[in-house]
MIVEX-615798 format. One record per atom (N, C-alpha, C): atom name; residue in one letter; residue number from 1; x, y, z. Coordinates in steps of 0.001 Angstrom, whole numbers, padded with zeros to 6 digits, always signed. Layout:
N
@site = CA | code = A | pos = NUM | c1 = X | c2 = Y | c3 = Z
...
// end
This chain:
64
@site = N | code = X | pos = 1 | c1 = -010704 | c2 = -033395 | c3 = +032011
@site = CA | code = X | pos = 1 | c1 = -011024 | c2 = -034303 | c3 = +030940
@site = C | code = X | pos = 1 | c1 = -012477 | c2 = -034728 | c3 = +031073
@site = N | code = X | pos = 2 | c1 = -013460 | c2 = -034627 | c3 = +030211
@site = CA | code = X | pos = 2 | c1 = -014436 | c2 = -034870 | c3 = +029700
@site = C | code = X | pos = 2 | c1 = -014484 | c2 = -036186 | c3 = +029312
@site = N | code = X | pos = 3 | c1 = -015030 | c2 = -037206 | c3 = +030367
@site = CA | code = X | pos = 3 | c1 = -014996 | c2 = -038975 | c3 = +030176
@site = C | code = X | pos = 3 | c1 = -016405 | c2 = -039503 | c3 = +029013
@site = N | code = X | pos = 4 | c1 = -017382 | c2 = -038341 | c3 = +029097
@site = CA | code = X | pos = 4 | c1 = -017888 | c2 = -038644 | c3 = +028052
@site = C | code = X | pos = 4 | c1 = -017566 | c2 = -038856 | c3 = +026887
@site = N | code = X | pos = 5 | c1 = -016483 | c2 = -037928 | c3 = +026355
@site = CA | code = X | pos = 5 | c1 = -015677 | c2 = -038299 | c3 = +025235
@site = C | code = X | pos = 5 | c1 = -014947 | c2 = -039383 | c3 = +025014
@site = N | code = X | pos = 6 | c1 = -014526 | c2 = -039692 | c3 = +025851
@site = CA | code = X | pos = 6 | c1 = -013568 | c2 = -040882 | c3 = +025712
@site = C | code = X | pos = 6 | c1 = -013902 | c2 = -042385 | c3 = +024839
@site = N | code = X | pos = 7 | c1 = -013417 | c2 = -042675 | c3 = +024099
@site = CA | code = X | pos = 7 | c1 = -014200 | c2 = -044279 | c3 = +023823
@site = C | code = X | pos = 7 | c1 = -013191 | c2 = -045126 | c3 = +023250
@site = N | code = X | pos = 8 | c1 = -013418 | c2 = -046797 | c3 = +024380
@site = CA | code = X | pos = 8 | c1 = -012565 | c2 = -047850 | c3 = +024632
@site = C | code = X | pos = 8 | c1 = -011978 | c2 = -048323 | c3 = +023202
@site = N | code = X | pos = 9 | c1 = -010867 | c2 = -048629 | c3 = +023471
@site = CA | code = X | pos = 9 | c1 = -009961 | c2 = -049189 | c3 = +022618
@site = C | code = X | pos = 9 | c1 = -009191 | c2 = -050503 | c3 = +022994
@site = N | code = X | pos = 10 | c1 = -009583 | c2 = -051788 | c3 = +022490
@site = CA | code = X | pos = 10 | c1 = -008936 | c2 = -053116 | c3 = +022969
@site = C | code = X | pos = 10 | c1 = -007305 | c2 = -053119 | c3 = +022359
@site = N | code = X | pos = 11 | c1 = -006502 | c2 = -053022 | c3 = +023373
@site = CA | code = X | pos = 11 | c1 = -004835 | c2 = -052752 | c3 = +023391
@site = C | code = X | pos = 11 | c1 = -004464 | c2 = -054341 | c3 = +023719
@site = N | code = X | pos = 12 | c1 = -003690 | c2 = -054901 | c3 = +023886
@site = CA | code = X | pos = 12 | c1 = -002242 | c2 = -055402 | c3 = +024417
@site = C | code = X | pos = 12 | c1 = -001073 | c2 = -055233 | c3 = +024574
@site = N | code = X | pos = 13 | c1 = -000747 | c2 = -055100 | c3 = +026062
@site = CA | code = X | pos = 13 | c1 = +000183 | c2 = -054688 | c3 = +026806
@site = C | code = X | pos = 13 | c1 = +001545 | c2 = -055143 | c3 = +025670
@site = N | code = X | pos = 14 | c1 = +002460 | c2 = -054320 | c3 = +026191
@site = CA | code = X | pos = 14 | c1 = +003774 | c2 = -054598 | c3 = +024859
@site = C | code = X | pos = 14 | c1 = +004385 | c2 = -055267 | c3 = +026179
@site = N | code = X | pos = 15 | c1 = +004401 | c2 = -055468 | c3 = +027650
@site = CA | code = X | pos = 15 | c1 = +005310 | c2 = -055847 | c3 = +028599
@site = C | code = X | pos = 15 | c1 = +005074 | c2 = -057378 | c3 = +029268
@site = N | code = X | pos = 16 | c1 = +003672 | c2 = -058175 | c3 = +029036
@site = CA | code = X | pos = 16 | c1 = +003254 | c2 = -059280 | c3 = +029468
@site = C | code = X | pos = 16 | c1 = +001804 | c2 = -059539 | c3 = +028349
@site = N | code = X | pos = 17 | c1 = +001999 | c2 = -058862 | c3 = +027332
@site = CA | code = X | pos = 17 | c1 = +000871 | c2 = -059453 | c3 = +026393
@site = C | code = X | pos = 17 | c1 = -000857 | c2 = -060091 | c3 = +026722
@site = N | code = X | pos = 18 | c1 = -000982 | c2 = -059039 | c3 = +028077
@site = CA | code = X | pos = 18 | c1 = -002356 | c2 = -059213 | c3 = +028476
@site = C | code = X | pos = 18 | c1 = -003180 | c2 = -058206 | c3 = +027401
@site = N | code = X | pos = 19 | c1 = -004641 | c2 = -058577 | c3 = +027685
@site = CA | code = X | pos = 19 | c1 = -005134 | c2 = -057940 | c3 = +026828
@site = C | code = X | pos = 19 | c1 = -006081 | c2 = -056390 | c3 = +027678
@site = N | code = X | pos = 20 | c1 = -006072 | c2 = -056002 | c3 = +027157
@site = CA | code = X | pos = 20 | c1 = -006594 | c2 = -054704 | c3 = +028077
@site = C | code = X | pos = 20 | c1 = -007259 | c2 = -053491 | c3 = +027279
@site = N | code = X | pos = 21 | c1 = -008184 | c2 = -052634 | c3 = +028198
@site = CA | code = X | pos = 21 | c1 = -008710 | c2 = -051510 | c3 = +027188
@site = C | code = X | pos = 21 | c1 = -007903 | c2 = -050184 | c3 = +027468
@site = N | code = X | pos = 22 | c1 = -007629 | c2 = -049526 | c3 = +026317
@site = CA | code = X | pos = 22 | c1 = -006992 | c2 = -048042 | c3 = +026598
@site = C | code = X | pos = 22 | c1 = -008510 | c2 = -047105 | c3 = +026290
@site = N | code = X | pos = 23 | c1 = -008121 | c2 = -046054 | c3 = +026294
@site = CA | code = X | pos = 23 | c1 = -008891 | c2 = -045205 | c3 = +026120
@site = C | code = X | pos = 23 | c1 = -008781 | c2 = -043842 | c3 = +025187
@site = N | code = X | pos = 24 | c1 = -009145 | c2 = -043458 | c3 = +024081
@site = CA | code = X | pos = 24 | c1 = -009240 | c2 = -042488 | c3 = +023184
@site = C | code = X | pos = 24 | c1 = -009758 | c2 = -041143 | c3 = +023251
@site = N | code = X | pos = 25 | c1 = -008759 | c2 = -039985 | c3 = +023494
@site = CA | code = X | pos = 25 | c1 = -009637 | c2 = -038824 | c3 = +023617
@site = C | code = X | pos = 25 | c1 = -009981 | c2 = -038453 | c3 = +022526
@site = N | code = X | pos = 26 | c1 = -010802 | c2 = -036927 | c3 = +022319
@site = CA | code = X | pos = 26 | c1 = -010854 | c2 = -036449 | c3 = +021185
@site = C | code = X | pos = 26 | c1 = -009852 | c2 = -036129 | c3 = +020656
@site = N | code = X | pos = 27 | c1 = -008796 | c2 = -035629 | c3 = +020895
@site = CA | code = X | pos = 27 | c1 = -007822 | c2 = -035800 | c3 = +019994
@site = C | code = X | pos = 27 | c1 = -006823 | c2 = -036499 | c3 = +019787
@site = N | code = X | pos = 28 | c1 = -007519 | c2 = -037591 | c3 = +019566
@site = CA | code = X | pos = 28 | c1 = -006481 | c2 = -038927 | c3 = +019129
@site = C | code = X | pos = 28 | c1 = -005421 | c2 = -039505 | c3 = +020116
@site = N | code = X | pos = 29 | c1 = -005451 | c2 = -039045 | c3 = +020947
@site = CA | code = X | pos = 29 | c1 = -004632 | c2 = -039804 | c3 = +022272
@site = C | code = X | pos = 29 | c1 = -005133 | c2 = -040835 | c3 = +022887
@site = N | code = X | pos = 30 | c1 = -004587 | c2 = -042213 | c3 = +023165
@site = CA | code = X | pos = 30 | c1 = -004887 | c2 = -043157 | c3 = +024195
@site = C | code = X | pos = 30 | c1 = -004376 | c2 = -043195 | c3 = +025003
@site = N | code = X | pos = 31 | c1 = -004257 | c2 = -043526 | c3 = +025851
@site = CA | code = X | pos = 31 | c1 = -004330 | c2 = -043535 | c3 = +027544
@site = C | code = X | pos = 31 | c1 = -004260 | c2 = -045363 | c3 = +027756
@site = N | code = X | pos = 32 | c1 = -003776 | c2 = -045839 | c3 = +027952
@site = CA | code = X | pos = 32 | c1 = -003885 | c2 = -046848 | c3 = +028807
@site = C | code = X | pos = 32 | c1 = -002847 | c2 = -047681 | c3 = +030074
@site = N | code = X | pos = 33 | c1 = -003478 | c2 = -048368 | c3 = +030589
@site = CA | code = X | pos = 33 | c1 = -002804 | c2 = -048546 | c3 = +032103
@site = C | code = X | pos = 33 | c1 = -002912 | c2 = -050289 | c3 = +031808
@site = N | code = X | pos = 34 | c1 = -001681 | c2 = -051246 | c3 = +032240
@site = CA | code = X | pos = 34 | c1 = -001883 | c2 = -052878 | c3 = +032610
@site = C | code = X | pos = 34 | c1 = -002131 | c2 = -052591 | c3 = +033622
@site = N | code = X | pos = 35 | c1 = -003371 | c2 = -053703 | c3 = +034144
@site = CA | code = X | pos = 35 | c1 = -003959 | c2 = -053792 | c3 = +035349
@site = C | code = X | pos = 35 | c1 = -003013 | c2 = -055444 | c3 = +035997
@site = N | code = X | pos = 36 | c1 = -002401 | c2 = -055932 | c3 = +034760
@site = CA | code = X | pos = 36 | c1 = -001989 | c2 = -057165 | c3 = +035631
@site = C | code = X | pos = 36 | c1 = -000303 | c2 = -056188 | c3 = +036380
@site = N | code = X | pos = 37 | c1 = +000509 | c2 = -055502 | c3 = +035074
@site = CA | code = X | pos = 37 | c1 = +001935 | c2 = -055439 | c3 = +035204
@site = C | code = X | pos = 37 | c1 = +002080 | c2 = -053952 | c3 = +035675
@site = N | code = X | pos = 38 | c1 = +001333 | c2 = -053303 | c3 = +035171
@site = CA | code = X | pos = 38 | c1 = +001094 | c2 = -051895 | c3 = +035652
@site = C | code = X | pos = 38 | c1 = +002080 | c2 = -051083 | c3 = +035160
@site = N | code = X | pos = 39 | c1 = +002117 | c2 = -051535 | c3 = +033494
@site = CA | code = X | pos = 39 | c1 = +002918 | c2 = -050592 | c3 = +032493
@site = C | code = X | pos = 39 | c1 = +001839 | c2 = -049630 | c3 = +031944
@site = N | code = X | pos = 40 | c1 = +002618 | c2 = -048633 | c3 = +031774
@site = CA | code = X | pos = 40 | c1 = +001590 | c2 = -047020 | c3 = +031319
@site = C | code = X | pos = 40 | c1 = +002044 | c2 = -046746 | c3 = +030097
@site = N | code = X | pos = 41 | c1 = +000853 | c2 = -047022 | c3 = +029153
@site = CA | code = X | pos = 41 | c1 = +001241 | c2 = -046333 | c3 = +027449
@site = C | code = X | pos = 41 | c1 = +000597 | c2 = -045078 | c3 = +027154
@site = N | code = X | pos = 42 | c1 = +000924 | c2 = -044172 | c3 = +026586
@site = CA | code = X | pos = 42 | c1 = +000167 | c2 = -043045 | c3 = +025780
@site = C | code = X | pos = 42 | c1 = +000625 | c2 = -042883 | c3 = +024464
@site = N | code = X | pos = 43 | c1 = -000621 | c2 = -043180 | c3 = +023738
@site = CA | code = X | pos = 43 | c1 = -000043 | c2 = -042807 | c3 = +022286
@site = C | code = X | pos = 43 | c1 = -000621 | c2 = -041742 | c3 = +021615
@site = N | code = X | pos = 44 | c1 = +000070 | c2 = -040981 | c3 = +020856
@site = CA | code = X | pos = 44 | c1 = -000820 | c2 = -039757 | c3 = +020052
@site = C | code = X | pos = 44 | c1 = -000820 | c2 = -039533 | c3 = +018301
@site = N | code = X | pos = 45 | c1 = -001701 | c2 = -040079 | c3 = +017651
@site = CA | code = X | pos = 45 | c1 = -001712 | c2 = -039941 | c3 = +016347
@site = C | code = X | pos = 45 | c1 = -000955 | c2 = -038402 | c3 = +016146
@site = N | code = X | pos = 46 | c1 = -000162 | c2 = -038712 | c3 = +014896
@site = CA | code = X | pos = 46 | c1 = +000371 | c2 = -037842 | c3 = +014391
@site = C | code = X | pos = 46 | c1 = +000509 | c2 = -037566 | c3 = +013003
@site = N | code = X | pos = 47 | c1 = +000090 | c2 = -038671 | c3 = +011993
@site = CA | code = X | pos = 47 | c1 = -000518 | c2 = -038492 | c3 = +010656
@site = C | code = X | pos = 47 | c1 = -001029 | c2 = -040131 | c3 = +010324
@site = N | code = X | pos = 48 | c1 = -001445 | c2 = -040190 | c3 = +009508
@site = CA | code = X | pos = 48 | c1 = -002189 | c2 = -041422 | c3 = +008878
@site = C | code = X | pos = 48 | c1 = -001026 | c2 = -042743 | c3 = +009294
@site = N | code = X | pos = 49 | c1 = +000385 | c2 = -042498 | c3 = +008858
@site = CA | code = X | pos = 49 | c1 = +001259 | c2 = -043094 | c3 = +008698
@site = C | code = X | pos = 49 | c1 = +002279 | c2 = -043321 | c3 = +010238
@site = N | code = X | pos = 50 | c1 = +002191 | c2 = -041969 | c3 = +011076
@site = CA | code = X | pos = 50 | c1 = +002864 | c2 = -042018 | c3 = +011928
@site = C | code = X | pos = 50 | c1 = +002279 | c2 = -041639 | c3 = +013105
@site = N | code = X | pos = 51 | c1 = +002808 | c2 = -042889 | c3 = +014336
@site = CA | code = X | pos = 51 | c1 = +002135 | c2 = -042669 | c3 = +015934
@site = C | code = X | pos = 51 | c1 = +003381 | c2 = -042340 | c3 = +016991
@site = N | code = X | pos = 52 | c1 = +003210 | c2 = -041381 | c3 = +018125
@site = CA | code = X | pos = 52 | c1 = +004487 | c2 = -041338 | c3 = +018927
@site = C | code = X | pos = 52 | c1 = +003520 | c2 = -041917 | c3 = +020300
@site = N | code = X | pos = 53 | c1 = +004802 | c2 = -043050 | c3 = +020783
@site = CA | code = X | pos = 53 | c1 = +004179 | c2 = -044091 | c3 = +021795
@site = C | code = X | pos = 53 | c1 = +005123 | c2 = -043424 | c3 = +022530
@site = N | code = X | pos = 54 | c1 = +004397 | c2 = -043395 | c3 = +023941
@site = CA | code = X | pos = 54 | c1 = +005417 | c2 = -043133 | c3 = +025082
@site = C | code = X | pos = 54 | c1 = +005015 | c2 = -044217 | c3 = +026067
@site = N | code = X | pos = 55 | c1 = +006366 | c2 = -045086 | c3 = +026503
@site = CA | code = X | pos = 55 | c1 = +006095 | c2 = -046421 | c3 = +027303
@site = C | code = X | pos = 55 | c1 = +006737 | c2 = -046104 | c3 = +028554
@site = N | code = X | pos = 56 | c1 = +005951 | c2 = -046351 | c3 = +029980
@site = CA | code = X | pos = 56 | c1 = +006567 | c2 = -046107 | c3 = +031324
@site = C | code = X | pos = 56 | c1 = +006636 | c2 = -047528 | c3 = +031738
@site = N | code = X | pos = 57 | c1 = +007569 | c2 = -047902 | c3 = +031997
@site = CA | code = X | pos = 57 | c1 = +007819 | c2 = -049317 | c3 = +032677
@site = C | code = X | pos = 57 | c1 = +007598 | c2 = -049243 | c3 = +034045
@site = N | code = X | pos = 58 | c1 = +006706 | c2 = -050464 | c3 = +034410
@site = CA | code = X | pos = 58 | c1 = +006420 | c2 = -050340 | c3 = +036281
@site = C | code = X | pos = 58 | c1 = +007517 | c2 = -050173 | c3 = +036527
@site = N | code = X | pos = 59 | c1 = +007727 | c2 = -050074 | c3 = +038082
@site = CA | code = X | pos = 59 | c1 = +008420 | c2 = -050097 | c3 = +039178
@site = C | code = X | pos = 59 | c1 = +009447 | c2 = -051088 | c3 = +039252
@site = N | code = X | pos = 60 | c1 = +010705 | c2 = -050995 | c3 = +039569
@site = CA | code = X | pos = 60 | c1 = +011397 | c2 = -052034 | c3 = +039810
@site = C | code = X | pos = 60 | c1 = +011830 | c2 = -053075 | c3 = +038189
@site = N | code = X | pos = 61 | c1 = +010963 | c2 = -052247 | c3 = +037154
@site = CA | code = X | pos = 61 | c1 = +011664 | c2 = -052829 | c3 = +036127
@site = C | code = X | pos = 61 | c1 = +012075 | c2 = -051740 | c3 = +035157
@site = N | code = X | pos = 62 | c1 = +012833 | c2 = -052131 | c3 = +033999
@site = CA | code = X | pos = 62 | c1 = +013012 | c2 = -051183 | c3 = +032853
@site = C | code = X | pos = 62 | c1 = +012496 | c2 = -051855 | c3 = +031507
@site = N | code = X | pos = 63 | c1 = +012961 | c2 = -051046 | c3 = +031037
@site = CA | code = X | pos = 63 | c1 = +012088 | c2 = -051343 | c3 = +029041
@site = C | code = X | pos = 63 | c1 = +012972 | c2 = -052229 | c3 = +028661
@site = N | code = X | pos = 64 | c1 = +014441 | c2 = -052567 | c3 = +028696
@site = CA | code = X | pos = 64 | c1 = +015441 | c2 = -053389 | c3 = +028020
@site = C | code = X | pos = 64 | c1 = +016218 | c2 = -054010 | c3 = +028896
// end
């Protein structure tokens, strides 16, 4: 991955509502990591209308 490409995107965490930066590749993927809770999102545009989020819940917890 080419970090030159990349450029910051201000997120909030969906798991403790901190505020945090993800990161945007060229093709429309973000990347981001909580630095407080240490939940992992990736999202990937998929048309104007529709995004597929994939959410990893830290350690020791789950999504529900």
């Amino acid at each position: 991955m080419n970090f030159e490409e990349l450029t910051p995107v201000l997120m909030c965490c969906n798991n403790c509502g901190h505020k945090c930066i993800g990161y945007r590749a060229r093709d429309e993927t973000v990347r981001f990591e909580c630095e407080r809770c240490s939940l992992k999102m990736v999202s990937k545009k998929i048309s104007n209308r529709v995004a597929d989020v994939r959410i990893t819940a830290p350690v020791g917890q789950s999504l529900f």
